[in-house]
ZAROPA-967984 format. One record per atom (N, C-alpha, C): x, y, z. Coordinates in steps of 0.1 Angstrom, whole numbers, padded with zeros to 4 digits, always signed. Example, Ala and Ser with C-alpha at 12.3 -4.5 7.8 and 13.67 -1.06 7.14 Angstrom:
+0132-0057+0078
+0123-0045+0078
+0132-0033+0078
+0128-0022+0071
+0137-0011+0071
+0129+0000+0079
! end
This chain:
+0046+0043-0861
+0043+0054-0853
+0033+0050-0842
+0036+0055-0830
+0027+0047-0817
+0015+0056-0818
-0001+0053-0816
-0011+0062-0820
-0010+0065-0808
-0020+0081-0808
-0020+0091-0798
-0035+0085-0793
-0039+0088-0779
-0050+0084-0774
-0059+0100-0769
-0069+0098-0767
-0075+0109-0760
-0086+0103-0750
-0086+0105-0739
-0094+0102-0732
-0109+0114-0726
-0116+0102-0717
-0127+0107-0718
-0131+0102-0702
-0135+0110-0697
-0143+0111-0683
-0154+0103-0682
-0161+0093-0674
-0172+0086-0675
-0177+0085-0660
-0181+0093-0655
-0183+0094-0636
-0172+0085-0633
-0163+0089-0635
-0149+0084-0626
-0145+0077-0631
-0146+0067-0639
-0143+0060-0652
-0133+0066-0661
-0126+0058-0671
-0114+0063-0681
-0121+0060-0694
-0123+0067-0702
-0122+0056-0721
-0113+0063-0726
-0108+0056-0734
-0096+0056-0740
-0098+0058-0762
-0094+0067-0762
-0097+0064-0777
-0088+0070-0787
-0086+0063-0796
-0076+0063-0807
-0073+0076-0816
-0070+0080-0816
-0070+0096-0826
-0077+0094-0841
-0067+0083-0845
-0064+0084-0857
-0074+0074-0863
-0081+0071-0849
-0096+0062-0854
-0108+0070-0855
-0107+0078-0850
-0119+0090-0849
-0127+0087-0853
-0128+0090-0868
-0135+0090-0880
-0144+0081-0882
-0133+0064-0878
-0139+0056-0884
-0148+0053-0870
-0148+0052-0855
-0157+0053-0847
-0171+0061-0847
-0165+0067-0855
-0179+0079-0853
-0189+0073-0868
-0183+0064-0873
-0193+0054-0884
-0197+0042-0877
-0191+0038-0866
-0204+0025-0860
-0214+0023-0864
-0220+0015-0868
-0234+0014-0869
-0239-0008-0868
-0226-0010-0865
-0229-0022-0859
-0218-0028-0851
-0222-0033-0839
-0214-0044-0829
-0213-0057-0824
-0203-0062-0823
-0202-0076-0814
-0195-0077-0809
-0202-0083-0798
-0197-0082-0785
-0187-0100-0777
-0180-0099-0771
-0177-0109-0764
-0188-0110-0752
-0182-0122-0745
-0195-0129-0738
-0186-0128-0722
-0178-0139-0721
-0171-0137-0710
-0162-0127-0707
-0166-0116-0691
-0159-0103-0691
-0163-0093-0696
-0171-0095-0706
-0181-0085-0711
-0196-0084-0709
-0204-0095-0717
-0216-0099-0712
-0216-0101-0699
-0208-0113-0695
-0206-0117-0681
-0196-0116-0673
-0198-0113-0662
-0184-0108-0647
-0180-0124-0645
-0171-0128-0652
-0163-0141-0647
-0151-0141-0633
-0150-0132-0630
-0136-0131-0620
-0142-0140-0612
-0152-0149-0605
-0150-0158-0595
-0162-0172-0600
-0162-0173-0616
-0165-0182-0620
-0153-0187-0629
-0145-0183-0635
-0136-0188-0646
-0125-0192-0637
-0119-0179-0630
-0109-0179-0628
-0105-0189-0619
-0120-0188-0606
-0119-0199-0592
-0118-0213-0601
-0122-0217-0611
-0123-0230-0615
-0112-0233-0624
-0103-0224-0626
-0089-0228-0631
-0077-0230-0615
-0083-0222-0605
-0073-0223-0595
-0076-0233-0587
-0091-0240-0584
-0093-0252-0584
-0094-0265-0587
-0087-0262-0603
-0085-0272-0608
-0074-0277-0607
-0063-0268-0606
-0053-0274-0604
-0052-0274-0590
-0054-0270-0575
-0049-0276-0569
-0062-0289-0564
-0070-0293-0574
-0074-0309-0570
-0062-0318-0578
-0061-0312-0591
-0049-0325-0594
-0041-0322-0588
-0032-0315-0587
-0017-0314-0579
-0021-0326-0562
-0034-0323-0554
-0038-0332-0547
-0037-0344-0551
-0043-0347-0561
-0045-0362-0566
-0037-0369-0571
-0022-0357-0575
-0008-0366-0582
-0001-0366-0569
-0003-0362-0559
+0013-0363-0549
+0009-0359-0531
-0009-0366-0532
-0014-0363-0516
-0013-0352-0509
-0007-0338-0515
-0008-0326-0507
-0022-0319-0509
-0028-0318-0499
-0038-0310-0502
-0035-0293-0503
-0037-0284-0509
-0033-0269-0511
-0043-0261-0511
-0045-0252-0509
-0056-0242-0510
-0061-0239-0523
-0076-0237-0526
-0080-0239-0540
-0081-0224-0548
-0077-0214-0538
-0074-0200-0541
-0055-0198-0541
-0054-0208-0542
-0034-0203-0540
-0029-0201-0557
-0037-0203-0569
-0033-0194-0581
-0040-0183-0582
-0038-0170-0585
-0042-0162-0577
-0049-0152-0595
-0055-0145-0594
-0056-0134-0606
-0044-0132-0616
-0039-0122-0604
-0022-0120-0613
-0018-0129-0619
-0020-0140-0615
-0010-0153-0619
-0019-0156-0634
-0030-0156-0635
-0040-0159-0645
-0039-0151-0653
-0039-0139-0652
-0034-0128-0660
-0024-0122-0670
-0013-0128-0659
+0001-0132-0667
+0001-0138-0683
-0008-0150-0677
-0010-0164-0687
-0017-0154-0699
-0033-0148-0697
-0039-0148-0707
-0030-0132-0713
-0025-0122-0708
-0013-0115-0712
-0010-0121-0725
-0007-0127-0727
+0001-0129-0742
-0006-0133-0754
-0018-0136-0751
-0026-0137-0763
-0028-0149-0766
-0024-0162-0760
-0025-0176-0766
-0033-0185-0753
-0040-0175-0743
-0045-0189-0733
-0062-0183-0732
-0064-0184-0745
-0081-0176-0744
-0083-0189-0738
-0082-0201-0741
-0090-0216-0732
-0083-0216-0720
-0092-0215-0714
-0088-0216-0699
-0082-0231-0693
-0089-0244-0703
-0077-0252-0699
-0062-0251-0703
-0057-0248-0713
-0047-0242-0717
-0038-0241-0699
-0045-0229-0698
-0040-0221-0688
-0035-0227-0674
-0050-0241-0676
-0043-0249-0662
-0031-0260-0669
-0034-0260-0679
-0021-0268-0684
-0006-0262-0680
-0007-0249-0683
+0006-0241-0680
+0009-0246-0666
-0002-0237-0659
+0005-0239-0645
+0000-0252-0638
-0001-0264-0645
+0002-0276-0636
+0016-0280-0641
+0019-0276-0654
+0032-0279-0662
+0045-0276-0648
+0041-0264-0653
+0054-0255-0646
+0056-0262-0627
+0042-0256-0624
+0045-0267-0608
+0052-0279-0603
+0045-0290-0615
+0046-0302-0614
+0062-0306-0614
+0070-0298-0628
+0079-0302-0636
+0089-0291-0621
+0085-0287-0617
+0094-0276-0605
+0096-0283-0589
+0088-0292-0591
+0085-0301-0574
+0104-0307-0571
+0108-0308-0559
+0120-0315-0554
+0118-0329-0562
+0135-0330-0566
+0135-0342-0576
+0128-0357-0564
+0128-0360-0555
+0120-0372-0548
+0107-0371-0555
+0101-0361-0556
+0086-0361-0558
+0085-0365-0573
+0090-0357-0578
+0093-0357-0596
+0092-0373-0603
+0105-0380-0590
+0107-0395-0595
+0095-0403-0594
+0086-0404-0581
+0075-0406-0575
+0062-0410-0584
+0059-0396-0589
+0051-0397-0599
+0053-0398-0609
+0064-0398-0619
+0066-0407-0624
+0067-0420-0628
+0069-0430-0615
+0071-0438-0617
+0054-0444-0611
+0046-0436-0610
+0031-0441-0607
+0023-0443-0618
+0029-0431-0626
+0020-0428-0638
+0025-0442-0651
+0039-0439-0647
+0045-0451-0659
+0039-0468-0655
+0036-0472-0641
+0036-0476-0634
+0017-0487-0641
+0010-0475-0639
-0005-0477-0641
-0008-0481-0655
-0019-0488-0652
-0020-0493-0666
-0030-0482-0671
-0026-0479-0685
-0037-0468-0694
-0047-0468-0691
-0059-0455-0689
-0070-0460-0691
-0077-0447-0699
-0087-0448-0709
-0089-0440-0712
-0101-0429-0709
-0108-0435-0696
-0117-0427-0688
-0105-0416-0683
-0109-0405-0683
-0098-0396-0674
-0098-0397-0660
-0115-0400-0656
-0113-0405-0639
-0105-0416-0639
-0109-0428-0644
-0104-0442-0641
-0086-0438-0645
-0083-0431-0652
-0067-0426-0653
-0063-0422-0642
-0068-0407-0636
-0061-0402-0629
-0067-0409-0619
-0076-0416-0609
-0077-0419-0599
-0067-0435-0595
-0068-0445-0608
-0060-0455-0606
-0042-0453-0601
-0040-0438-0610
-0025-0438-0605
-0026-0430-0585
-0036-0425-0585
-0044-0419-0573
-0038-0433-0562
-0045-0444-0565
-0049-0452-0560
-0034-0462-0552
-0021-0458-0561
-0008-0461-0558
+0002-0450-0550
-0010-0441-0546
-0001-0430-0539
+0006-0435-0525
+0016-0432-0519
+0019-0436-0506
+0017-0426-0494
+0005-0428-0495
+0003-0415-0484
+0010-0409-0476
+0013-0398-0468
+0024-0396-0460
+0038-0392-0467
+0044-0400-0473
+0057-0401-0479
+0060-0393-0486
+0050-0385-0495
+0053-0370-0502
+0050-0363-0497
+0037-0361-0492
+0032-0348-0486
+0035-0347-0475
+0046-0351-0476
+0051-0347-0460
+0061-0334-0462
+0070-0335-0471
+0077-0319-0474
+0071-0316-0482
+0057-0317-0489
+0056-0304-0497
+0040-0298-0492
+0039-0288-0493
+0030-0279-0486
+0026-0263-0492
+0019-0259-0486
+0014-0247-0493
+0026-0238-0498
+0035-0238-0485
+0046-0224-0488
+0056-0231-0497
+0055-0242-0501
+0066-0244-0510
+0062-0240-0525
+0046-0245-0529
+0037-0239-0536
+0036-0224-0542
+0034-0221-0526
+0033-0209-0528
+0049-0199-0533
+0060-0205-0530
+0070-0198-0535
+0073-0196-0551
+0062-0213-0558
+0066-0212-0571
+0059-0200-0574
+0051-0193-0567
+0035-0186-0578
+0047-0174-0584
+0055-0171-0578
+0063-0158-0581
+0075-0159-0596
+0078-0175-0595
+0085-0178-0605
+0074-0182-0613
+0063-0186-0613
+0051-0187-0626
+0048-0178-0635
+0049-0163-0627
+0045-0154-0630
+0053-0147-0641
+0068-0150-0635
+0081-0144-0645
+0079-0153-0657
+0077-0169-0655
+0076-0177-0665
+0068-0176-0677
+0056-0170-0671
+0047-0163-0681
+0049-0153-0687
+0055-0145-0683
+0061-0134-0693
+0065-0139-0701
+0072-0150-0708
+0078-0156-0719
+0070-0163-0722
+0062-0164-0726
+0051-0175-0737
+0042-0163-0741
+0041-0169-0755
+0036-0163-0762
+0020-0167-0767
+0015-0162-0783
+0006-0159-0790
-0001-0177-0792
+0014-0188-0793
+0015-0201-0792
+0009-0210-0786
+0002-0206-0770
-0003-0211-0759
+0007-0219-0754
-0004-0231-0757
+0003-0247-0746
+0020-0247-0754
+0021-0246-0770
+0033-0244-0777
+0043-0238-0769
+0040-0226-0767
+0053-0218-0762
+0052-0223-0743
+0044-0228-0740
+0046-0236-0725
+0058-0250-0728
+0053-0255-0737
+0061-0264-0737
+0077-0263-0742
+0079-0252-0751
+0093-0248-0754
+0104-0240-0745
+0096-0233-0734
+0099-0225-0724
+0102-0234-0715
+0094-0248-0712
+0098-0254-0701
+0110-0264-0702
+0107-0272-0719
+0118-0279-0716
+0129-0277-0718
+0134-0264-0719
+0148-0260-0720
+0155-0255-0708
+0144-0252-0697
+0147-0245-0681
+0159-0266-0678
+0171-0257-0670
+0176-0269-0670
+0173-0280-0660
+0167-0272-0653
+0157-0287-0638
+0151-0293-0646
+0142-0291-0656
+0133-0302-0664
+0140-0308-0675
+0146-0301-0681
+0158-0306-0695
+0160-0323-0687
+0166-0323-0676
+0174-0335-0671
+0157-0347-0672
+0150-0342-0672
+0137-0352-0670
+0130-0352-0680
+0136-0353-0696
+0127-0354-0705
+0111-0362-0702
+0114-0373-0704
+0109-0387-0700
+0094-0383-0690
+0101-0374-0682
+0087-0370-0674
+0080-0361-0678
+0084-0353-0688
+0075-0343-0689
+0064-0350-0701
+0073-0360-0710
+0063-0361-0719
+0053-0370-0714
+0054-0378-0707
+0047-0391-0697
+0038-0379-0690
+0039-0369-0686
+0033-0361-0678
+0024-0351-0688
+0026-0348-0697
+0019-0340-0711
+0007-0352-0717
+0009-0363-0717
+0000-0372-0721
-0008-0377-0714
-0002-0380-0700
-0011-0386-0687
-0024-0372-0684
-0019-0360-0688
-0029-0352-0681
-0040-0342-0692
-0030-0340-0705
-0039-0331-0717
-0042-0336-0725
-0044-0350-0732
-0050-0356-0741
-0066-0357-0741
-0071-0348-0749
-0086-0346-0753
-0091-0335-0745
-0104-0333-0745
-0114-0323-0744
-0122-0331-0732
-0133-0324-0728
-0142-0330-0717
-0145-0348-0718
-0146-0352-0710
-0149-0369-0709
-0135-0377-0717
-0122-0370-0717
-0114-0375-0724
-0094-0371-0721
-0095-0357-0714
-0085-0351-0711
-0090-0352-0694
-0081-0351-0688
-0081-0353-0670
-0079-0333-0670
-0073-0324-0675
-0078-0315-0672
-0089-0306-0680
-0093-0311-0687
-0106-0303-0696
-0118-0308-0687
-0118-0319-0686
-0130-0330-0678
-0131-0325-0663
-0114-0323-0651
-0117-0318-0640
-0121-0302-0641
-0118-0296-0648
-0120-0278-0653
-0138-0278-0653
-0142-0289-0665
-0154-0284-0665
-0166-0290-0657
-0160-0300-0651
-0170-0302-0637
-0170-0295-0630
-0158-0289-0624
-0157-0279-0613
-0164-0267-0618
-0164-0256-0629
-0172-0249-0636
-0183-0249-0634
-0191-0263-0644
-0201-0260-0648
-0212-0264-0635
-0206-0277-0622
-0217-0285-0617
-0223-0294-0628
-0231-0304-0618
-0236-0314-0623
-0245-0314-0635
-0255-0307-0628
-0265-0305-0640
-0260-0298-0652
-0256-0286-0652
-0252-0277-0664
-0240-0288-0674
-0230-0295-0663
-0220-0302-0671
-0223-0315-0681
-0239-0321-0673
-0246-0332-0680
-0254-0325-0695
-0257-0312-0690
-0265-0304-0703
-0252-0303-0715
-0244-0297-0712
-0232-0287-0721
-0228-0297-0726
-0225-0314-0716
-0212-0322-0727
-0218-0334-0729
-0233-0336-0723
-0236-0354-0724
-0232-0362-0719
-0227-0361-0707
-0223-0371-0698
-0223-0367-0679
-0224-0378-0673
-0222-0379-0661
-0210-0367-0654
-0212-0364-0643
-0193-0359-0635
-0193-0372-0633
-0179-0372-0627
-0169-0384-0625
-0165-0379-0612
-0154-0364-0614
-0147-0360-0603
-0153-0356-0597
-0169-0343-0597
-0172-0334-0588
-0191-0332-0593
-0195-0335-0579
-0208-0335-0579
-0219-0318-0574
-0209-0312-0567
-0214-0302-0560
-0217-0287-0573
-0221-0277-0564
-0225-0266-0575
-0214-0259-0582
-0214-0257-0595
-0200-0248-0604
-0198-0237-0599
-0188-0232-0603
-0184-0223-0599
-0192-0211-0611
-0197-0217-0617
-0207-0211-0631
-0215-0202-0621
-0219-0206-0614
-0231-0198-0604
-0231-0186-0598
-0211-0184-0600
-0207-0170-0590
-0211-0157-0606
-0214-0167-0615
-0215-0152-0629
-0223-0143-0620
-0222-0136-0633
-0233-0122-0631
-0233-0114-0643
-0244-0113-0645
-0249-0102-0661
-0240-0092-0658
-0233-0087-0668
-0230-0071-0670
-0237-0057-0674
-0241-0067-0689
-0251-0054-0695
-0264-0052-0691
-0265-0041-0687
-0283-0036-0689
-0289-0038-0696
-0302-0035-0686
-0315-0038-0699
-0311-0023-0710
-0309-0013-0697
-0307+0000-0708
-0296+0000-0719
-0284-0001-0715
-0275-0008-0728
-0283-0016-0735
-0285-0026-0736
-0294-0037-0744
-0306-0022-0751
-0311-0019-0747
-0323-0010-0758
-0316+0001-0760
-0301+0010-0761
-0295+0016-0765
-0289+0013-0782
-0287-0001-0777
-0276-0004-0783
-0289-0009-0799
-0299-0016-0790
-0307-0021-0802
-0316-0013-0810
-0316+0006-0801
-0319+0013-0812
-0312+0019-0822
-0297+0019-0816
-0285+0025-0825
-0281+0016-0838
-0284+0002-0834
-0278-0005-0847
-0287-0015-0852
-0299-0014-0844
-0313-0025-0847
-0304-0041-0845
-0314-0050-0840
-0313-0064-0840
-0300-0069-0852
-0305-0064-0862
-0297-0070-0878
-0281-0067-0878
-0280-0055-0866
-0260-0057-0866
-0260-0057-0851
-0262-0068-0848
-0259-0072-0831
-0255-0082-0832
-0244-0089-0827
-0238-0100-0825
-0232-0102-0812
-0229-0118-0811
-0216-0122-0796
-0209-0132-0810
-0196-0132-0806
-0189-0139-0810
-0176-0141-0794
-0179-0157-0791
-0177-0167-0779
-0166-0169-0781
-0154-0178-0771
-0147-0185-0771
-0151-0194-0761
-0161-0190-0756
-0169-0206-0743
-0179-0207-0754
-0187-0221-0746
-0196-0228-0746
-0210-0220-0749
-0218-0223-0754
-0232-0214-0752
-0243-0219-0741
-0237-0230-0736
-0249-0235-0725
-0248-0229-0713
-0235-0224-0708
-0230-0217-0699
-0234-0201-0697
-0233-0196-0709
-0238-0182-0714
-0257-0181-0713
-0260-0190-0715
-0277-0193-0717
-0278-0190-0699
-0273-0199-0692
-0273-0201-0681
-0280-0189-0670
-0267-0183-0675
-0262-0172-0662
-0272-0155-0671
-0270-0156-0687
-0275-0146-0692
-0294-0148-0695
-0296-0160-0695
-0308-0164-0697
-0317-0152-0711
-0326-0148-0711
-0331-0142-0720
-0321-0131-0726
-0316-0123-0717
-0310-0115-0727
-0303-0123-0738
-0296-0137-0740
-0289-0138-0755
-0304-0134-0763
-0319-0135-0762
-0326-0131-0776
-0328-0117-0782
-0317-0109-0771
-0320-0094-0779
-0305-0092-0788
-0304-0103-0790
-0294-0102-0804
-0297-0114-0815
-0292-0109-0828
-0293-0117-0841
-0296-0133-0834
-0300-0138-0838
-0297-0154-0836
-0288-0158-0848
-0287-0157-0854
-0274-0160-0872
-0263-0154-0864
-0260-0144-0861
-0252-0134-0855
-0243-0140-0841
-0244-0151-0833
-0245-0163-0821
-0235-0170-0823
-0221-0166-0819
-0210-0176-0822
-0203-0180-0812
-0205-0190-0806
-0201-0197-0797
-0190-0207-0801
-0183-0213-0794
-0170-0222-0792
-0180-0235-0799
-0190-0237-0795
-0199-0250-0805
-0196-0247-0815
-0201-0240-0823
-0199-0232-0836
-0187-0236-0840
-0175-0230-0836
-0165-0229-0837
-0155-0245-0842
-0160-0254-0831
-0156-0267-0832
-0164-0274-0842
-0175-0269-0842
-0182-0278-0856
-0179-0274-0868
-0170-0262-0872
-0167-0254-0885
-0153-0265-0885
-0146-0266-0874
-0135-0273-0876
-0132-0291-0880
-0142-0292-0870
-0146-0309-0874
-0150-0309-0892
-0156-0299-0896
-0159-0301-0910
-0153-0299-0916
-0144-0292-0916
-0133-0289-0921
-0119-0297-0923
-0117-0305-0911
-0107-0312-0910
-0115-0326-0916
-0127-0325-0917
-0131-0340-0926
-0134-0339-0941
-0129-0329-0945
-0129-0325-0961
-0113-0319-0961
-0107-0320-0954
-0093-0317-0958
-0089-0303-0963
-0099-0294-0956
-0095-0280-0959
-0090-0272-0948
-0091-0278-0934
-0087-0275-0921
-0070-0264-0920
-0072-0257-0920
-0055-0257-0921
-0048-0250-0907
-0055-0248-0898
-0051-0243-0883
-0064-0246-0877
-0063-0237-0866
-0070-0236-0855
-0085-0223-0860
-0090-0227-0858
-0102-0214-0861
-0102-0206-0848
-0101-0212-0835
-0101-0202-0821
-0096-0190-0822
-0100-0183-0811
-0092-0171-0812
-0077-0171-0809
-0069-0164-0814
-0073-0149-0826
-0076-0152-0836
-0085-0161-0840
-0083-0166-0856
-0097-0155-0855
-0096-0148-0866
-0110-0139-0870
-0123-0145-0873
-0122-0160-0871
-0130-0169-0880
-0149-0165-0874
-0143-0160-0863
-0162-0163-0854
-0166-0150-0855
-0157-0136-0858
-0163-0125-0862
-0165-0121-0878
-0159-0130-0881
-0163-0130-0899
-0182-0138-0902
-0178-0151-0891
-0189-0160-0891
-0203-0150-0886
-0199-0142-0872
-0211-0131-0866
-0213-0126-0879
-0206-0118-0888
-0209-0106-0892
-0212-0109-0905
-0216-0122-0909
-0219-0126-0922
-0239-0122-0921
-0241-0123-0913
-0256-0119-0912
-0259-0104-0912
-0249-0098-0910
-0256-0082-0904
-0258-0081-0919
-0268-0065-0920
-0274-0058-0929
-0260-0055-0932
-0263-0043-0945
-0249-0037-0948
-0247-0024-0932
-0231-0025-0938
-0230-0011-0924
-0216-0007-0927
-0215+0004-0920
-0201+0013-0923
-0188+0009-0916
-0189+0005-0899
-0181+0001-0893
-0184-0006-0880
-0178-0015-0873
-0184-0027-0868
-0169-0025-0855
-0179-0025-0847
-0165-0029-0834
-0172-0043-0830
-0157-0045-0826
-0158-0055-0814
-0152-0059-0801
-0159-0058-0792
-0156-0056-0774
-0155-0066-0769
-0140-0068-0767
-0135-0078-0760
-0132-0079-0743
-0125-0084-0736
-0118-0083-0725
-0108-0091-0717
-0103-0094-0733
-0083-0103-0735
-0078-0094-0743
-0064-0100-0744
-0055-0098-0755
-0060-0104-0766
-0064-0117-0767
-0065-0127-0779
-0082-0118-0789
-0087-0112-0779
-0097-0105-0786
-0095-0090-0796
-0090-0088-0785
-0081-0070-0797
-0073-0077-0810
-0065-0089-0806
-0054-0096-0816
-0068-0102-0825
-0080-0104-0826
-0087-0112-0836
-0092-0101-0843
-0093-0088-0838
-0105-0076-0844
-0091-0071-0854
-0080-0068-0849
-0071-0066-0854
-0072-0077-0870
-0068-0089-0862
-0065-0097-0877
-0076-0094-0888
-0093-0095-0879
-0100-0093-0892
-0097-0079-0898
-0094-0069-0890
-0092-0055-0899
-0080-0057-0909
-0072-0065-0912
-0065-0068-0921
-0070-0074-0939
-0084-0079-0935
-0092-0082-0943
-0102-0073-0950
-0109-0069-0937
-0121-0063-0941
-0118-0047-0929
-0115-0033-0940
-0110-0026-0929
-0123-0015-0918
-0136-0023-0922
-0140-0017-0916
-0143-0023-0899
-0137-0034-0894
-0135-0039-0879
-0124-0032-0873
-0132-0027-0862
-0123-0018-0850
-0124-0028-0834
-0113-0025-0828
-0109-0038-0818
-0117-0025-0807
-0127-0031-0795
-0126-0024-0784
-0124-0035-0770
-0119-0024-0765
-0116-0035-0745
-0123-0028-0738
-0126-0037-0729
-0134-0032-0718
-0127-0043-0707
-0120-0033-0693
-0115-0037-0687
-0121-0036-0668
-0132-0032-0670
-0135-0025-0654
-0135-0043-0648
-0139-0053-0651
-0148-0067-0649
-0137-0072-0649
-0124-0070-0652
-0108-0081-0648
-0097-0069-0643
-0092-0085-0636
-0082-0083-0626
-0065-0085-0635
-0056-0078-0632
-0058-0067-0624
-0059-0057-0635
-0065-0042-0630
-0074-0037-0637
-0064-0027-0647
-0052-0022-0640
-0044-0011-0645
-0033-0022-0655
-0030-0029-0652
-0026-0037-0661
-0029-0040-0676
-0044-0046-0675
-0054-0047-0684
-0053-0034-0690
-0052-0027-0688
-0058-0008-0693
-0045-0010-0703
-0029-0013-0692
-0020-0011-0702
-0015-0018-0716
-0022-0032-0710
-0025-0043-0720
-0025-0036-0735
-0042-0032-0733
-0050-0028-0742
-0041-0017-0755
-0038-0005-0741
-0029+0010-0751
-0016+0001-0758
-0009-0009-0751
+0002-0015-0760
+0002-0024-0771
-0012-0028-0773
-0019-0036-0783
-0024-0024-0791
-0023-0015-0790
-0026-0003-0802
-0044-0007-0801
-0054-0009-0785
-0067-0010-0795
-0073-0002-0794
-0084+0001-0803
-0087+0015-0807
-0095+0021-0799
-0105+0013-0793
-0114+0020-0780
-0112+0014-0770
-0108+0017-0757
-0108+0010-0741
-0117+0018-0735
-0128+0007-0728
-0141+0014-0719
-0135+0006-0709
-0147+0011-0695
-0147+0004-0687
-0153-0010-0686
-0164-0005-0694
-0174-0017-0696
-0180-0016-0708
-0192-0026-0716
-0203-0024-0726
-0210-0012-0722
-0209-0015-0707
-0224-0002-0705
-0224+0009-0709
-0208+0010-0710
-0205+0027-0714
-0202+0027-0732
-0206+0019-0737
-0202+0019-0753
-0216+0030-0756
-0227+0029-0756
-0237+0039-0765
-0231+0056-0757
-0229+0058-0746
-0224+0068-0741
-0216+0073-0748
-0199+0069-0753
-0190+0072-0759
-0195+0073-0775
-0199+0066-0779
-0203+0066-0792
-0210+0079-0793
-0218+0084-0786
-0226+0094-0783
-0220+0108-0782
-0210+0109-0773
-0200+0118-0770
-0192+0122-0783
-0186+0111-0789
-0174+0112-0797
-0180+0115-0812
-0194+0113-0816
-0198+0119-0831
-0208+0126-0827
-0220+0114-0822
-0231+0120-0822
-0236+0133-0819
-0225+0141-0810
-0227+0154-0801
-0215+0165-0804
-0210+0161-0812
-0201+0166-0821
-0195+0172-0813
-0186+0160-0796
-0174+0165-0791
-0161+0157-0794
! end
């Protein structure tokens, strides 16, 4: 049975709330919150540094230069739509996949035979720049150009509607069966190894993503090492706080320090950055960052209990937040993906007192997002955090 919604007026604003949740909303008495989108307005830090990223490699595999805003929101959207591209490299993996493997067969052969061509290296600069370094200038980028580019963004878009909860998985099963790429095994996998093997200082797109992000300094803090590819300021800089001081003392009278949490799928040096003091008006135990995350796994996979992925949707970092709170009756948590409603969900399969909330005012595009949310069945859609003590307020407290 599809649940019934009732909505709610917020000075021009929508919230959205579950019927048949009522009850259990009007027992809140603790929250955790997501960080990016929520805590923080990412639309021209995250997103500019995924559409950047790819068009410096697409520059760097085949001399076209392209506009560093030509993947566009929608297009990004598409991707995190389905629930499987909470990592934003992921996402550039998709759409360099799809591009690359979509270019006129000259170009296709080209880089291939650069990549096959170059000897290994395991720096991701010294990788991608040495096959850089065999490019024939002129000779490709001569037919390919923005509007050719720009034709694919419309077939990326469709392409993304078919991948799923799987991420890079369902990128790669989707693509190699399209029959332009079927004919080019050979290149795709030479092209899946040449570009996504490892994490920062080790994959050519996790390493170009988070230079462009974070800048110099923040990228030498977060990962211990030098840039390679990019020296100027991240795109980290375009953040901007969401929550109020007044939310922040709403929220910390309604449920005290002891049920306050963030549970991350970024970094926490990035979050520090841009949020500066406010992370200390929550739990410190309570603090689940993608660090966290990857260090539960490393131990895990070195005692041989590892059995997936802990990332989101895995419930693993709101089980981890909520192991500190005091006792309490019901616990939301405010996301602003799919993969976040899909983790509150999974832990409410366990423990039924976790309710999924969205907050969609802070992403693009916005009515989409909204329909996202009602088709994922999640139980509260705000505009934002700001408006969470408000609703809470409205819906028991004042007994409307």
């Amino acid at each position: 049975m599809v649940p019934r919604y009732v909505t709610l007026g917020l000075d021009g604003e929508t919230a959205y709330l579950r019927t048949d949740k009522r009850n259990q909303i009007n027992k809140i008495d603790a929250a955790i919150l997501d960080c990016d989108g929520v805590l923080i307005d990412i639309r021209d830090s995250y997103n500019r540094a995924i559409s950047r990223s790819v068009a410096y490699i697409i520059e760097a595999l085949t001399g076209c230069g392209i506009s560093g805003n030509l993947t566009s929101d929608d297009v990004i959207f598409q991707f995190r739509k389905c629930g499987g591209f909470n990592n934003d490299w992921d996402t550039v993996y998709g759409i360099l996949m799809y591009v690359l493997c979509n270019l006129p067969e000259r170009a296709i052969r080209a880089i291939r035979k650069r990549i096959e061509e170059t000897e290994w290296q395991t720096d991701p600069y010294l990788r991608l720049f040495s096959s850089k370094k065999t490019l024939e200038t002129g000779r490709e980028s001569e037919y390919l150009d923005d509007r050719l580019f720009e034709t694919m963004m419309d077939g990326l878009k469709e392409f993304a509607e078919h991948l799923d909860v799987t991420g890079v998985e369902s990128v790669d099963r989707n693509l190699r069966r399209k029959p332009g790429v079927s004919r080019y095994p050979n290149f795709y996998d030479t092209l899946k190894n040449f570009l996504n093997k490892g994490g920062a200082g080790e994959g050519i797109i996790a390493t170009v993503f988070e230079e462009l992000f974070c800048g110099a300094g923040l990228f030498l803090k977060t990962h211990g090492m030098k840039p390679r590819f990019y020296e100027g300021p991240g795109t980290v800089e375009n953040g901007r706080a969401i929550i109020s001081s007044d939310t922040l003392d709403q929220l910390s009278a309604a449920f005290g320090k002891a049920n306050f949490g963030i549970a991350s799928g970024s970094k926490i040096e990035p979050a520090r950055h841009i949020l500066k003091g406010i992370l200390k008006r929550f739990r410190p135990e309570s603090l689940v960052f993608l660090d966290d995350v990857e260090k539960a796994e490393r131990e895990q996979s070195n005692n041989g209990s590892l059995k997936g992925s802990l990332r989101k949707p895995n419930p693993f970092s709101l089980f981890r937040a909520v192991k500190a709170f005091s006792s309490f009756k019901s616990v939301i948590y405010v996301g602003d993906s799919m993969e976040d409603v899909m983790m509150a969900k999974e832990a409410a399969k366990t423990d039924r007192r976790f309710l999924s909330g969205g907050a969609y005012h802070h992403s693009q595009p916005r009515d989409e997002i909204i329909q996202a949310f009602l088709d994922l069945e999640c139980d509260l859609i705000l505009p934002s955090v700001n408006e969470l003590p408000l609703v809470l307020k409205r819906v028991g407290r004042d007994g409307n």
